[in-house]
PDB file of N, CA, C and O in Angstrom, chain B, residues numbered from 101:
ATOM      1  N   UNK B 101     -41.305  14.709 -12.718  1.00  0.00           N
ATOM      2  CA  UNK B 101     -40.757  15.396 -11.567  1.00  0.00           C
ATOM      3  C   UNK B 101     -40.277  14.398 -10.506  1.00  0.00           C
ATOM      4  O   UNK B 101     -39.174  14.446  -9.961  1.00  0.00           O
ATOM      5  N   UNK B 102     -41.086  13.627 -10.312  1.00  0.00           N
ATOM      6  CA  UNK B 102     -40.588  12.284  -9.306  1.00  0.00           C
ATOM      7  C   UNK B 102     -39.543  11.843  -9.870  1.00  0.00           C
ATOM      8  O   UNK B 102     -38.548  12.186  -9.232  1.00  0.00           O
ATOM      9  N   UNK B 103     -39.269  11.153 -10.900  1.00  0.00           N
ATOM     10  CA  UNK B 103     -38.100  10.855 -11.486  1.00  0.00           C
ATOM     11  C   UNK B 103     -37.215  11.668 -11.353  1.00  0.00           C
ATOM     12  O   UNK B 103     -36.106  11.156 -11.197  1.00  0.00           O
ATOM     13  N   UNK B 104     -37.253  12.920 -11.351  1.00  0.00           N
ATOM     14  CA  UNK B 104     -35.673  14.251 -11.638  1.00  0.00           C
ATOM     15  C   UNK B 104     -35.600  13.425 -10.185  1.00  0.00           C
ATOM     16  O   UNK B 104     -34.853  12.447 -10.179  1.00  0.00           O
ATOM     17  N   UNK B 105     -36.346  13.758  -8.908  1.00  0.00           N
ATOM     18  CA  UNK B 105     -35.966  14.022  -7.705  1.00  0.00           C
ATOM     19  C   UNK B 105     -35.256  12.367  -7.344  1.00  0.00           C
ATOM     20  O   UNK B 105     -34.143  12.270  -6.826  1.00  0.00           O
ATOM     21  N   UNK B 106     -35.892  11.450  -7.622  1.00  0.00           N
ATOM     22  CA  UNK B 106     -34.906  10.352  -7.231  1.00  0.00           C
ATOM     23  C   UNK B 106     -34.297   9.956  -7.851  1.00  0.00           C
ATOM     24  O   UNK B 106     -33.899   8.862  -7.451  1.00  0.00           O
ATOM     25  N   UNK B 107     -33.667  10.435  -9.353  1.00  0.00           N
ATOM     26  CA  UNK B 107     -32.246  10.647  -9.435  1.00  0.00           C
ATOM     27  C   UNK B 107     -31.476  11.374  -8.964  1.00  0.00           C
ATOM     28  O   UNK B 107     -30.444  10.892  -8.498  1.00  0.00           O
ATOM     29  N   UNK B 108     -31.652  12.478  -8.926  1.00  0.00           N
ATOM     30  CA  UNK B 108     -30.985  13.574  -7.864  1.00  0.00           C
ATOM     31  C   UNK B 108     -30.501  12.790  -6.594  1.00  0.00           C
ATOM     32  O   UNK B 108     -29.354  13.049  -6.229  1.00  0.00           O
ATOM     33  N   UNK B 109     -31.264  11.798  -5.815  1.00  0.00           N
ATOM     34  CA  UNK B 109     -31.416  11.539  -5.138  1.00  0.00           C
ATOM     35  C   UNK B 109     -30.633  10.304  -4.731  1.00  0.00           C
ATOM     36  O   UNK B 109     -30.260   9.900  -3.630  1.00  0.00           O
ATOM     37  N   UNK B 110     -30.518   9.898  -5.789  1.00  0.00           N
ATOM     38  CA  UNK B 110     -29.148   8.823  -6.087  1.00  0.00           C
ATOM     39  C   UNK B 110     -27.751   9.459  -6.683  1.00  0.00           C
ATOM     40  O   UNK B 110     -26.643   9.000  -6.407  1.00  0.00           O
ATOM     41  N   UNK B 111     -27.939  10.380  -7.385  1.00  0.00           N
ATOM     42  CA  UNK B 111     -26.656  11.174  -7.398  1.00  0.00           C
ATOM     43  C   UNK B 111     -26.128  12.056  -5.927  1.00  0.00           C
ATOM     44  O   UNK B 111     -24.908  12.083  -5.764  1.00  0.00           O
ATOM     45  N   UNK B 112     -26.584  12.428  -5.373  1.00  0.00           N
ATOM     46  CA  UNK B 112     -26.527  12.746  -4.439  1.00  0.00           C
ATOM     47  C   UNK B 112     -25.833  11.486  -3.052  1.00  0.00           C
ATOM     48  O   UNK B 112     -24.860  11.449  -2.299  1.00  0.00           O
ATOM     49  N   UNK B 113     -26.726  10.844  -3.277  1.00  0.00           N
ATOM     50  CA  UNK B 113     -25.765   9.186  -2.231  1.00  0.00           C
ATOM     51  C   UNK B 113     -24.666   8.758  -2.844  1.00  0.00           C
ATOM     52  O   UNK B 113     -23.775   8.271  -2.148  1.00  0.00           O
ATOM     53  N   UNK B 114     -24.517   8.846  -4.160  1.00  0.00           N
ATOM     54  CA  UNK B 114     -23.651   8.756  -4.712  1.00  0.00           C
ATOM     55  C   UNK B 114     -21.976   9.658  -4.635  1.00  0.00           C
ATOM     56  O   UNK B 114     -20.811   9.265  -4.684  1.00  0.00           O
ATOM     57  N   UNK B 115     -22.583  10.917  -4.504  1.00  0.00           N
ATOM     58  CA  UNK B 115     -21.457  11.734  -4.113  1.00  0.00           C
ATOM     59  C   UNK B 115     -21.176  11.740  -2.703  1.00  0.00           C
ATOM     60  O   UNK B 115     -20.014  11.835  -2.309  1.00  0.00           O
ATOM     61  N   UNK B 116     -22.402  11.622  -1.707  1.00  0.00           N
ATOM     62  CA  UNK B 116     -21.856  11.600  -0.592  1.00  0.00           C
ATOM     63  C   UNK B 116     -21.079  10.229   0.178  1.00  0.00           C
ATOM     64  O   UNK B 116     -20.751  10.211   1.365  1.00  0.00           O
ATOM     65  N   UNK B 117     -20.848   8.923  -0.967  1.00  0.00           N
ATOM     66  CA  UNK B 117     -20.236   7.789  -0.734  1.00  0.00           C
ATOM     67  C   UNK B 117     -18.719   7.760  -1.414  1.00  0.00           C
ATOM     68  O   UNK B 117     -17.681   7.181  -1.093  1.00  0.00           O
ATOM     69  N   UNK B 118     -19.081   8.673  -2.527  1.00  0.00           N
ATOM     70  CA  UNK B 118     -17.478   8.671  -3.023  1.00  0.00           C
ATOM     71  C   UNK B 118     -16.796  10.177  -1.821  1.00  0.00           C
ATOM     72  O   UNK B 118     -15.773  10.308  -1.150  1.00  0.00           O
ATOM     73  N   UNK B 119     -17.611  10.760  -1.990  1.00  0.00           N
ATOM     74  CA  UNK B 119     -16.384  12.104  -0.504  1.00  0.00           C
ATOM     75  C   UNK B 119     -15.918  11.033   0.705  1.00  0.00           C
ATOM     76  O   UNK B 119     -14.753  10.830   1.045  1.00  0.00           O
ATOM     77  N   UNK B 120     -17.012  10.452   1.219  1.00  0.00           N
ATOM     78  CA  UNK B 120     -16.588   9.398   2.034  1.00  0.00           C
ATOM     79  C   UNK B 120     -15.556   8.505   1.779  1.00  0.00           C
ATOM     80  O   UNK B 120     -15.020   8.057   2.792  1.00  0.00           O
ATOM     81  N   UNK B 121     -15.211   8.194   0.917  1.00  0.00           N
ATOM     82  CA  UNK B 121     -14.080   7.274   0.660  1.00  0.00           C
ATOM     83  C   UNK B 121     -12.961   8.419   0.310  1.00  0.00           C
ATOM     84  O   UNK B 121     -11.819   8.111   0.651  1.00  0.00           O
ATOM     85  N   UNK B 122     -13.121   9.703  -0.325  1.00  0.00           N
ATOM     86  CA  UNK B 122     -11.782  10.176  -0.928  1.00  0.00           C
ATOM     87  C   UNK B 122     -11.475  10.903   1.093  1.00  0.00           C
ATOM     88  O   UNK B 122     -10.351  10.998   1.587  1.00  0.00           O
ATOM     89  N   UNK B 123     -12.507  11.201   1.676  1.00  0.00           N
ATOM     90  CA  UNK B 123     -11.969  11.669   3.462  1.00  0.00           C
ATOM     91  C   UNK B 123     -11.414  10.673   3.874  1.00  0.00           C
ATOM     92  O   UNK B 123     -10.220  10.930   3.720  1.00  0.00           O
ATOM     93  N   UNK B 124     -11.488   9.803   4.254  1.00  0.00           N
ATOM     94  CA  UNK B 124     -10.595   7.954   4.424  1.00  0.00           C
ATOM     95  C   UNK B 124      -9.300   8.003   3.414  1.00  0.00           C
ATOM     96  O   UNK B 124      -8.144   8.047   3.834  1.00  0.00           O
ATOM     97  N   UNK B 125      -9.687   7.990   1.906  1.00  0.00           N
ATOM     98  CA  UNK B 125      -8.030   7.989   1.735  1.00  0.00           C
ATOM     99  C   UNK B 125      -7.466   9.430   1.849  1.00  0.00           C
ATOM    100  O   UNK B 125      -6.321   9.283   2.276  1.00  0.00           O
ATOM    101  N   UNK B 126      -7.583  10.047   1.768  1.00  0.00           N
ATOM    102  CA  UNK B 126      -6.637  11.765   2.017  1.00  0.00           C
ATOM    103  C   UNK B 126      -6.573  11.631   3.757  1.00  0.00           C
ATOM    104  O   UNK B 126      -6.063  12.611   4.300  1.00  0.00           O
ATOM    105  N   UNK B 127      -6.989  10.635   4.583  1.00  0.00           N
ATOM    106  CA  UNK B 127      -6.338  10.337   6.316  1.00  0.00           C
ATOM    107  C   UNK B 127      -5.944   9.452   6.210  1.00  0.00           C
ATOM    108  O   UNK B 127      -5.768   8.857   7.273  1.00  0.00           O
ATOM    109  N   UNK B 128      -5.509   8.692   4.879  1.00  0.00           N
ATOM    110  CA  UNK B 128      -4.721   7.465   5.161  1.00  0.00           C
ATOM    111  C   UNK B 128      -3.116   8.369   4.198  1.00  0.00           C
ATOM    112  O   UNK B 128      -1.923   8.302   4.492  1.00  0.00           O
ATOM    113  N   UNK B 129      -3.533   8.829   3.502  1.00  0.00           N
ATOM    114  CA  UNK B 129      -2.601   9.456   2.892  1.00  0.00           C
ATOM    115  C   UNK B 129      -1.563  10.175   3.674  1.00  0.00           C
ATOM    116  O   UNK B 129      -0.352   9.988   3.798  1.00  0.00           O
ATOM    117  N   UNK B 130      -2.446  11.117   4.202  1.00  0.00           N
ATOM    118  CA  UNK B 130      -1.729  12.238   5.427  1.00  0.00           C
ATOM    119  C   UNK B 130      -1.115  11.512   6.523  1.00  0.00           C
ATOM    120  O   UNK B 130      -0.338  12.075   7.294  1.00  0.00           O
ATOM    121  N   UNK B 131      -1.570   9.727   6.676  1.00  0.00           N
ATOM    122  CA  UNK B 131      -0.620   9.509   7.454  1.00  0.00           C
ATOM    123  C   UNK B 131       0.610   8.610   7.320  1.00  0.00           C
ATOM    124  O   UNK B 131       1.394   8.335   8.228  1.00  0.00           O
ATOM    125  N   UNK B 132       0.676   8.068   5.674  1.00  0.00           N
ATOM    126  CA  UNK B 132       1.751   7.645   5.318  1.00  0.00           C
ATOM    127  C   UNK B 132       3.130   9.089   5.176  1.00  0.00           C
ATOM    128  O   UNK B 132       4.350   9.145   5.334  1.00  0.00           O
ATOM    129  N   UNK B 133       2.069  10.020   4.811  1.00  0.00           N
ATOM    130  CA  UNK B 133       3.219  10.916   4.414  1.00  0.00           C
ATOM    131  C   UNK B 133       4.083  11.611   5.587  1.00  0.00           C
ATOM    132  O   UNK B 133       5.210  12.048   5.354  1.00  0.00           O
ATOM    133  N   UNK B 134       3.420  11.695   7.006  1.00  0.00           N
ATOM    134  CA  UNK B 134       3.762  11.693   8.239  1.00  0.00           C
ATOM    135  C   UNK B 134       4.952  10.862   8.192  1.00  0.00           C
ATOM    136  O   UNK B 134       6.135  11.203   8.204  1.00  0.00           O
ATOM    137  N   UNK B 135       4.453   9.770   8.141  1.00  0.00           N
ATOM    138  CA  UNK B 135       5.326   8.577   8.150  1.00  0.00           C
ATOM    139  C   UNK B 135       6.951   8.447   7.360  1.00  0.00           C
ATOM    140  O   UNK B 135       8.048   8.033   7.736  1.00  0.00           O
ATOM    141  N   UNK B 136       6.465   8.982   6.212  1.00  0.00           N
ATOM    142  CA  UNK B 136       7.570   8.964   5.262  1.00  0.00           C
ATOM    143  C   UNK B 136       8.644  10.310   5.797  1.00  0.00           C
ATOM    144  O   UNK B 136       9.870  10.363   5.891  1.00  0.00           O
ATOM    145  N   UNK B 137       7.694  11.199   6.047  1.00  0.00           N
ATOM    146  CA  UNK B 137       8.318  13.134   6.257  1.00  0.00           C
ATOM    147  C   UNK B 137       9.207  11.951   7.857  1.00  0.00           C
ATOM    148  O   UNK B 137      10.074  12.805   8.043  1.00  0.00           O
ATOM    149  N   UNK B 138       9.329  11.575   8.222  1.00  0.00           N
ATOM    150  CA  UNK B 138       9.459  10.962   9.821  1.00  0.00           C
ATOM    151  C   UNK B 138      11.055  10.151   9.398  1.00  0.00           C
ATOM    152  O   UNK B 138      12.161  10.356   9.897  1.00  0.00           O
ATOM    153  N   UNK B 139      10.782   9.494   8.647  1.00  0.00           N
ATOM    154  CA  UNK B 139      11.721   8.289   8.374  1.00  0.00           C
ATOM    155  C   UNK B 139      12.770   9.084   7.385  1.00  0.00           C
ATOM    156  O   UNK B 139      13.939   8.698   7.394  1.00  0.00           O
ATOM    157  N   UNK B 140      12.436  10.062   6.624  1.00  0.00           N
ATOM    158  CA  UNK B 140      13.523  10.918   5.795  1.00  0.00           C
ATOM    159  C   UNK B 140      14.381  11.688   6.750  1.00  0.00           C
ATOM    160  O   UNK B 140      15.595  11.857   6.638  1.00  0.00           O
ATOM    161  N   UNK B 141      13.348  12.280   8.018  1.00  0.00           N
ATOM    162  CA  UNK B 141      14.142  12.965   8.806  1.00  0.00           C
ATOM    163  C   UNK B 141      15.333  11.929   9.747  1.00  0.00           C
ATOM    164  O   UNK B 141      16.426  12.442   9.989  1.00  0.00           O
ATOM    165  N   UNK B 142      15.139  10.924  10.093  1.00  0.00           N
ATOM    166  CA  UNK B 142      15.525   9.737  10.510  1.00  0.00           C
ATOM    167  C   UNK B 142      16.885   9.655   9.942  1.00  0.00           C
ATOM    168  O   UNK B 142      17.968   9.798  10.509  1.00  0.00           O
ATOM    169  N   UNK B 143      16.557   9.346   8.472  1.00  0.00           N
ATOM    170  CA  UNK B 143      18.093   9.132   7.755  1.00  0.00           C
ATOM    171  C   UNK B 143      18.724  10.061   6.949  1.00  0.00           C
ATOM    172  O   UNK B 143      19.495   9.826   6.018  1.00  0.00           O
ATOM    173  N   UNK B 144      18.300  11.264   7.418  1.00  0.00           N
ATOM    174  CA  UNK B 144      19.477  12.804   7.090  1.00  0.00           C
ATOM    175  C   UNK B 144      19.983  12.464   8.542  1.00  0.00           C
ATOM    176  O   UNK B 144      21.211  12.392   8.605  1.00  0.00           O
ATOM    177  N   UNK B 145      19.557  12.321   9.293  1.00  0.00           N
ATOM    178  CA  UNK B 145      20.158  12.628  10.613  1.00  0.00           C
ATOM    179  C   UNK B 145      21.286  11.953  10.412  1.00  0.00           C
ATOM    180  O   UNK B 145      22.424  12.418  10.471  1.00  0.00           O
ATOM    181  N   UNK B 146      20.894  10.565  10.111  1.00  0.00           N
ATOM    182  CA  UNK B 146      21.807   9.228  10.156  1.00  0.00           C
ATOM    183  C   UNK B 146      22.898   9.556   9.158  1.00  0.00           C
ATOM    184  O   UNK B 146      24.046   9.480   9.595  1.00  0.00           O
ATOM    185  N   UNK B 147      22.716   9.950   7.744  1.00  0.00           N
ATOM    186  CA  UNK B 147      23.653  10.761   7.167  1.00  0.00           C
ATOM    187  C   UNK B 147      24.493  11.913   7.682  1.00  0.00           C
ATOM    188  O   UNK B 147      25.723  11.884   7.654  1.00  0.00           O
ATOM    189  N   UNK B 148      23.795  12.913   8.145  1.00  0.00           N
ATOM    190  CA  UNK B 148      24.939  13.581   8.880  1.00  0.00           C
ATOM    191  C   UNK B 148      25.379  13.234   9.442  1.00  0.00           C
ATOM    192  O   UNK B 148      26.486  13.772   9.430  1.00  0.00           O
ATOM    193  N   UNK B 149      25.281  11.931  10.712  1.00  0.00           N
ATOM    194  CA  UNK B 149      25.841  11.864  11.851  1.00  0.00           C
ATOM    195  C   UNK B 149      27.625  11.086  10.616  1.00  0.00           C
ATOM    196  O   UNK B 149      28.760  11.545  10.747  1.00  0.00           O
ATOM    197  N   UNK B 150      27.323  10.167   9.815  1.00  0.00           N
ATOM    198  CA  UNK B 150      28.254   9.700   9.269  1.00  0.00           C
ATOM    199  C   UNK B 150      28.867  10.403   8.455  1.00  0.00           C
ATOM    200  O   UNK B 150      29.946   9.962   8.061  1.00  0.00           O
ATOM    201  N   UNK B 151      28.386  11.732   7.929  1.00  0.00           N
ATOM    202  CA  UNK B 151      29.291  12.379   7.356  1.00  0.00           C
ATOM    203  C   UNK B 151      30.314  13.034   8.752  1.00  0.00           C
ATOM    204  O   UNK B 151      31.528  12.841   8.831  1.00  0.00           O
ATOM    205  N   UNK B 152      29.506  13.808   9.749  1.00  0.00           N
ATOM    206  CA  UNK B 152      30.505  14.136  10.616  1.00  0.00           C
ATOM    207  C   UNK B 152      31.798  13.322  11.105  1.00  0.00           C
ATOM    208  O   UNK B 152      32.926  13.768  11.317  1.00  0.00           O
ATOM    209  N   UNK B 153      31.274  11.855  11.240  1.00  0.00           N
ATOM    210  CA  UNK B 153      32.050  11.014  11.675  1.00  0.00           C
ATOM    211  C   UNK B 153      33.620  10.766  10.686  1.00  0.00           C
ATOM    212  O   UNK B 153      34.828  10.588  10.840  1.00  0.00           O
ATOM    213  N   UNK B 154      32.220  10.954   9.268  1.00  0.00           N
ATOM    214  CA  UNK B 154      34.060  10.863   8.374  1.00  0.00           C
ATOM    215  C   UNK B 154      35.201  11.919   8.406  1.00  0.00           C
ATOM    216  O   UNK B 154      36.411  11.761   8.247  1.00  0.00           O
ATOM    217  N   UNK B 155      34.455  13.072   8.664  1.00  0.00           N
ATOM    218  CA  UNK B 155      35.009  14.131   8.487  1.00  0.00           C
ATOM    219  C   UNK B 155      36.130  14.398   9.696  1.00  0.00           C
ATOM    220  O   UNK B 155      37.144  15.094   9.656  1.00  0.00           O
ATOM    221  N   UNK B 156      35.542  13.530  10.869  1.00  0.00           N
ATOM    222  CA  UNK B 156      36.315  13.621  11.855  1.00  0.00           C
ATOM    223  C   UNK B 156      37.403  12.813  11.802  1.00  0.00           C
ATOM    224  O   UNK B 156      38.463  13.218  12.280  1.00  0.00           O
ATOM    225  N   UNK B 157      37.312  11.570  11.225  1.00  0.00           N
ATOM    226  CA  UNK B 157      38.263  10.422  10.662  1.00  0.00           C
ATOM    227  C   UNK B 157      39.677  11.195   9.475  1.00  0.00           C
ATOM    228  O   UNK B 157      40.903  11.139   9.382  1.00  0.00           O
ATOM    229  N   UNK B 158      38.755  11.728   8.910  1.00  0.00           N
ATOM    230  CA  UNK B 158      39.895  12.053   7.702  1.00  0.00           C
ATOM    231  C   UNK B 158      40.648  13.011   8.271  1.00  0.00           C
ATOM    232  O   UNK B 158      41.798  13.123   7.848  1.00  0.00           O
ATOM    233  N   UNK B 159      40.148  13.990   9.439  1.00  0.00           N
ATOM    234  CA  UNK B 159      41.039  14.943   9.966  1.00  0.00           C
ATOM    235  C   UNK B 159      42.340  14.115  10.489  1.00  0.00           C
ATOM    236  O   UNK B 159      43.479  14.391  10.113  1.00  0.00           O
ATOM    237  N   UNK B 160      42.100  13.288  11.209  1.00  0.00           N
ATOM    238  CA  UNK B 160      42.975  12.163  12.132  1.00  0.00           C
ATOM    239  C   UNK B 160      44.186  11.928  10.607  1.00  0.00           C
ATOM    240  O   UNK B 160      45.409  12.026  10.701  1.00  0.00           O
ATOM    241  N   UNK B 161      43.658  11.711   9.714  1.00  0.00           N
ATOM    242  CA  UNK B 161      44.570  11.203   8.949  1.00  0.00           C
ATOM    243  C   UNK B 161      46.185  12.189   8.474  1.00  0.00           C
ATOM    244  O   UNK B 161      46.163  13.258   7.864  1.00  0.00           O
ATOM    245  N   UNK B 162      47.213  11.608   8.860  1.00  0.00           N
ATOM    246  CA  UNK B 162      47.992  12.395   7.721  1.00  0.00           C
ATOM    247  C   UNK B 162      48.444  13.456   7.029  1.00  0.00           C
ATOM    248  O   UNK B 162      49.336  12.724   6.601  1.00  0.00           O
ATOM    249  N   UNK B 163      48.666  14.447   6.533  1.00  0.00           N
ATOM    250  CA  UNK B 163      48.317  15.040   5.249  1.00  0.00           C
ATOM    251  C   UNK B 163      49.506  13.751   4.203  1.00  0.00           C
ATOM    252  O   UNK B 163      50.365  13.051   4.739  1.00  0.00           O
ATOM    253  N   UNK B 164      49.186  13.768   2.644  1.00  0.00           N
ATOM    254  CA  UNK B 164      49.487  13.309   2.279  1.00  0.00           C
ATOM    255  C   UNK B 164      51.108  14.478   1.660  1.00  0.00           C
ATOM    256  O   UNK B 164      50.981  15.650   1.305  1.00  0.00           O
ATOM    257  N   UNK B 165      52.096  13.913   1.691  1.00  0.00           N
ATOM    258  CA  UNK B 165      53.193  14.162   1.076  1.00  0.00           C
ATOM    259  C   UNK B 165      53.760  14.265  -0.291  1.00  0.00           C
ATOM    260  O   UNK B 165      54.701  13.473  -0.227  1.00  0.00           O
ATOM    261  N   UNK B 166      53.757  14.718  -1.387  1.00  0.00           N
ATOM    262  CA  UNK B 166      54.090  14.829  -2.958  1.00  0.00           C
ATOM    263  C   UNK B 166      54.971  15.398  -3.071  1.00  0.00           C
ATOM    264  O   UNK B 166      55.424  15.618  -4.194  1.00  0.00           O
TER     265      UNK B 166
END
């Protein structure tokens, strides 16, 4: 019976050292992905702004003649 209980008892520190590490990485996680969700929004913007820009360019242009 002593034995069940201090294995238990080490399985138990055991799980409560690995949750501890997977709570640390799932807040390191959540904040790369912040990070990433941040920087995608960043360069759609930056994409649209240059698609508008072309779009405004090619209007300027011409029509072409055939």
């Amino acid at each position: 019976m002593e034995n069940e209980l201090t294995a238990l008892e080490g399985k138990l520190a055991q799980l409560i050292q690995v949750s501890g590490k997977l709570r640390a990485e799932n807040h390191q996680l959540r904040q790369e992905l912040a990070h990433a969700l941040s920087s995608n929004r960043l360069c759609s913007d930056k994409v649209e702004s240059a698609k508008a820009r072309l779009e405004r360019l090619l209007a300027t242009l011409p029509e072409e003649q055939t």
